[in-house]
N, C-alpha and C positions, 0 to 999 in steps of 0.2 A: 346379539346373543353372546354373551360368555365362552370362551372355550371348553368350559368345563362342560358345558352342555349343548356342544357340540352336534354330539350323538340322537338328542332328544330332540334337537331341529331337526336334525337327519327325519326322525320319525315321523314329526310333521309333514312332513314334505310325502313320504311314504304315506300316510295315512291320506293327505289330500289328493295324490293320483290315484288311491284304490277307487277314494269315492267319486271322481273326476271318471274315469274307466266304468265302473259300475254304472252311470248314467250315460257311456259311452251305447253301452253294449244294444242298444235299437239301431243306431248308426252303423255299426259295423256289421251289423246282422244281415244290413242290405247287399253287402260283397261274401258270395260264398267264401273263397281264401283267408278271409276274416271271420265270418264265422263262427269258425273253429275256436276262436280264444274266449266265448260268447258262455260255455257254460264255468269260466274263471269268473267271470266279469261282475258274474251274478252275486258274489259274495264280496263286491267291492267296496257295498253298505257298509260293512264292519269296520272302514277306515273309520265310522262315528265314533262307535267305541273306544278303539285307540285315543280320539281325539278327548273324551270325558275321561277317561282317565289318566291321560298326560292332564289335562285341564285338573283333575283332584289335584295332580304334584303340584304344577305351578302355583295353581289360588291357595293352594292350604301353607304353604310357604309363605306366600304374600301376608295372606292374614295372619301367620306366625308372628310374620315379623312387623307388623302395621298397629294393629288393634290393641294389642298388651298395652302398646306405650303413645299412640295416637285417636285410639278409638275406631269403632266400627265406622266414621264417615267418610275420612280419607281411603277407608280402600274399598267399600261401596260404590265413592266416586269414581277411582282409577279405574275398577273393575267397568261400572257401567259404564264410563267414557271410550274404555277399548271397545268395550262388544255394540254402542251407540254409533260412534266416530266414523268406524270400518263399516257399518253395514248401512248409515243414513246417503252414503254417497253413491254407491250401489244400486241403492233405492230411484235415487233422484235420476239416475243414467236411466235405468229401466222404465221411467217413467217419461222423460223426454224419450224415448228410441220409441215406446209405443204411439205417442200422441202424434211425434214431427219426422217419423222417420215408417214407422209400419202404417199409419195413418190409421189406427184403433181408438177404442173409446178407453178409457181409465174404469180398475174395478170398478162399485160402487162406495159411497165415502165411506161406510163404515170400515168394510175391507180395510181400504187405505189407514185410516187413521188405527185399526185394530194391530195391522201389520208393522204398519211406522212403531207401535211401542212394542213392539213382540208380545204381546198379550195371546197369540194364538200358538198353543203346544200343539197343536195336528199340520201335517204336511199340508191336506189336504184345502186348510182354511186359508194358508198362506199368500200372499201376493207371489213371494218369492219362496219356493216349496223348502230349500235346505235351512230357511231361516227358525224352522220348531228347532232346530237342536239350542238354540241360540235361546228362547224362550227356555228351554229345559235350564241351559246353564246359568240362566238368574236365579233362578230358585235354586239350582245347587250351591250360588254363588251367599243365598240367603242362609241356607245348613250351615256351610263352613263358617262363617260369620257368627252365628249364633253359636256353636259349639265350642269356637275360642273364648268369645264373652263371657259366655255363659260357665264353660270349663276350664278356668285359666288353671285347677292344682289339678284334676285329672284331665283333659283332654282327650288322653288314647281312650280310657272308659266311656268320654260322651261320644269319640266317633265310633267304639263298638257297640254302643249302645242306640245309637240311631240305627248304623246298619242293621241291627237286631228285628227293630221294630218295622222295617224294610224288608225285612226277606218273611218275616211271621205276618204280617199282612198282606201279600202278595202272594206267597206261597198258601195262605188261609183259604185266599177269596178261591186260587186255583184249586183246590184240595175240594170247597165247599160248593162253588157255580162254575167249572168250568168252559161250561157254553159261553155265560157273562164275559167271560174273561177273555175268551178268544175272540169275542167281538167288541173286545176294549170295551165295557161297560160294565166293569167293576169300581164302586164308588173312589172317589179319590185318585184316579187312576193316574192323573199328572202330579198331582202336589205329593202322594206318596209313589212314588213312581218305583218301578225298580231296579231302571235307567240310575238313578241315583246312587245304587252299590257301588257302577263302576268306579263312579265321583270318588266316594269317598274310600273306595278300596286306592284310587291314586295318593289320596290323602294320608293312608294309612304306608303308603311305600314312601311318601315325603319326610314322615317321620324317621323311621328306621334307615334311608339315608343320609340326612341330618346327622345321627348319631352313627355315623359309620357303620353301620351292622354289616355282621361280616360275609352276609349274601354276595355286596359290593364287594368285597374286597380282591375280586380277581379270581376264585377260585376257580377250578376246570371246571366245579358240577354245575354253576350255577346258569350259565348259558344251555348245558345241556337240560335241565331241568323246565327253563322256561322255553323251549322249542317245543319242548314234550310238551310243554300248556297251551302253548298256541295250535300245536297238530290236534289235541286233543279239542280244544275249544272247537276250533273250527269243524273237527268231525262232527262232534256233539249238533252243532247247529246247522248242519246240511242234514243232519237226518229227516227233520221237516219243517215245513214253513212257518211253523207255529213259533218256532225259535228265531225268526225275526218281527213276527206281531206282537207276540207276548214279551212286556219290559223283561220280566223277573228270568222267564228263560233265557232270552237275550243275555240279559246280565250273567248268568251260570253259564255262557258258554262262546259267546264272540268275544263276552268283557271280560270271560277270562284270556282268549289271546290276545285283547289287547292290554290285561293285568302281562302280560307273561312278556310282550312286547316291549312293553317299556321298563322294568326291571332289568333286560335283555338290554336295555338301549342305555342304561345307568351302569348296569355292569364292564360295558364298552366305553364309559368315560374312563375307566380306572386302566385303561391298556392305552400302550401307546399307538394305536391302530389310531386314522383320523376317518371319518365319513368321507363320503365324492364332494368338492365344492360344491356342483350343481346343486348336490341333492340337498344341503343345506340352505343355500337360495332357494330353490322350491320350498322347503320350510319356513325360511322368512318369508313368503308371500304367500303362503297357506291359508290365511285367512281371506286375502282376498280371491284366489284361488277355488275356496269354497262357496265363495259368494259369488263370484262372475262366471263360474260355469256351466250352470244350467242355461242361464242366459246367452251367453254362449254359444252353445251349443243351439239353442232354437236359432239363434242367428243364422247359424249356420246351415241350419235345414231349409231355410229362406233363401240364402243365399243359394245354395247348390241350387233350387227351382229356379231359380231368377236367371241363374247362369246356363241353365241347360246341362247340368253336369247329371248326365244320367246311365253312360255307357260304362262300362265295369272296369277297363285300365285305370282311364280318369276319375270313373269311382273311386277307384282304390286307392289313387298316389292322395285324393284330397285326404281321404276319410284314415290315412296313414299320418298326414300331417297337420290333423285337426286338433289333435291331441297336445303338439309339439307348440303350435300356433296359440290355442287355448293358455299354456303353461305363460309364452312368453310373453302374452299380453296382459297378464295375471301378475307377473314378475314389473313390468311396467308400470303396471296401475299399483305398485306396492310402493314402487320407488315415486312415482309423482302425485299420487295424491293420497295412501294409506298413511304412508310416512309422515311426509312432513307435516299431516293433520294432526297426528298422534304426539309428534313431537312439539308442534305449536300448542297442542292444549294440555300434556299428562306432564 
């Protein structure tokens, strides 16, 4: 990663241990003294959002600068090679650990082959459960794509223009059946998602970065501005659970602190302030981070039975450095087999 962004790794990395923590929170709920951190954890989901709208910034750049003057196939490619590359290796560990190691049977083939191409946008359908965001981001990866093609003299009007048609159909369907809605069965519910806004609202901060806008340029307000969006977001979306099932609410209120997040994390490239090393190493192995931690972690509930680890000190020092363990073996699997895959084939 670039110096210049720096800061935006930084976020990465931030955004993978919210959600890394957030699927913590059954594990540490077993040690009272832990516990206690147990009603944070619970809003560690929102590290998604972050992640779709740092993902608008990057891809809508990418395809900035790709498709004008190479066409939409090269960054199609690049795009689905990153998100295939990183997650078919994943794939394949979880499926030799179940047959020759847990001694389990394999889903059923549909599963399998459904899962292998991310064709499934629900958690629940998944072989590997964090892999639907990963299905969402094809389809986002399909929007931006066609908005550049398609909009090469206005662009900003085709992505407010999409967004438009996102928040009036979602806000419709809520307005008109909101039962439908809260039980995800409002037609179109993936393909027009409203998970999408946060996409392309990244998209729309890639822009006005690009052209220097003077949000970036260091001023006092603007850090304080987006704190207040993220405190705010996130109030907004503890007030009920419906604001993490429902896209559209989601979007108005965790994707705006993760809108508010990474504007915050752009405005910090313009100082001379640098991020923690670490933390930007957790950002560069963010993705696989996202990918081996669920995994992970059931490893790990296996292992504590296996081991007899059930008394509360020993509870406590493992399920304290499960987290740390999780990170470093994530950081590992970046450098030996994320990496040099990505760089043998992109």
């Amino acid at each position: 990663m670039k110096n210049e962004l720096r800061w935006l790794q930084a976020l990465r990395g931030i955004a993978a241990l919210m959600v890394l923590f957030f699927h913590m929170r059954p594990h540490w709920e077993l040690v009272p003294s832990l516990s206690v951190f147990a009603p944070a954890m619970q809003w560690g989901f929102s590290g998604v959002d972050i992640f779709f709208t740092l993902s608008g910034f990057v891809v809508y750049r990418s395809a900035q600068r790709t498709i004008p003057d190479r066409g939409i196939v090269p960054f199609a490619k690049k795009r689905l090679l990153r998100i295939y590359l990183g997650y078919w290796p994943v794939l394949v560990l979880i499926a030799l650990t179940t047959v020759y190691v847990y001694d389990e049977s394999l889903p059923e083939l549909r599963k399998i082959i459904f899962s292998a191409l991310l064709l499934y946008p629900n958690i629940w359908d998944n072989w590997l459960p964090p892999a639907w965001s990963l299905t969402m981001e094809i389809y986002f990866y399909l929007w931006v794509a066609l908005i550049v093609l398609a909009a090469r003299r206005h662009p900003l009007k085709a992505l407010w223009s999409v967004i438009a048609v996102l928040v009036a159909w979602n806000v419709g369907w809520l307005i008109m059946d909101p039962p439908l809605v809260y039980n995800g069965q409002q037609p179109l519910r993936y393909g027009l998602t409203g998970l999408g806004i946060e996409f392309l609202a990244g998209a729309l901060v890639a822009r006005s970065y690009d052209r220097k806008h003077w949000i970036f340029s260091g001023t006092k307000w603007t850090p304080l501005v987006c704190v207040t969006l993220m405190i705010a977001g996130v109030c907004l979306g503890m007030t009920s659970p419906y604001f993490d099932r429902v896209e559209i609410m989601r979007a108005a209120s965790f994707g705006l602190m993760g809108l508010g997040a990474l504007v915050l994390a752009l405005t910090m490239e313009q100082t001379p302030w640098a991020p923690p090393a670490w933390l930007v190493a957790v950002g560069d192995a963010s993705y696989s981070l996202y990918l081996l931690h669920t995994f992970l972690l059931d490893a790990s509930s296996k292992a504590r039975v296996c081991w007899g680890i059930s008394e509360p000190p020993t509870l406590r020092i493992f399920l304290l450095g499960l987290p740390v363990a999780i990170v470093l073996i994530s950081m590992l699997w970046y450098r030996w087999v994320e990496k040099p895959i990505m760089r043998a084939a992109i």
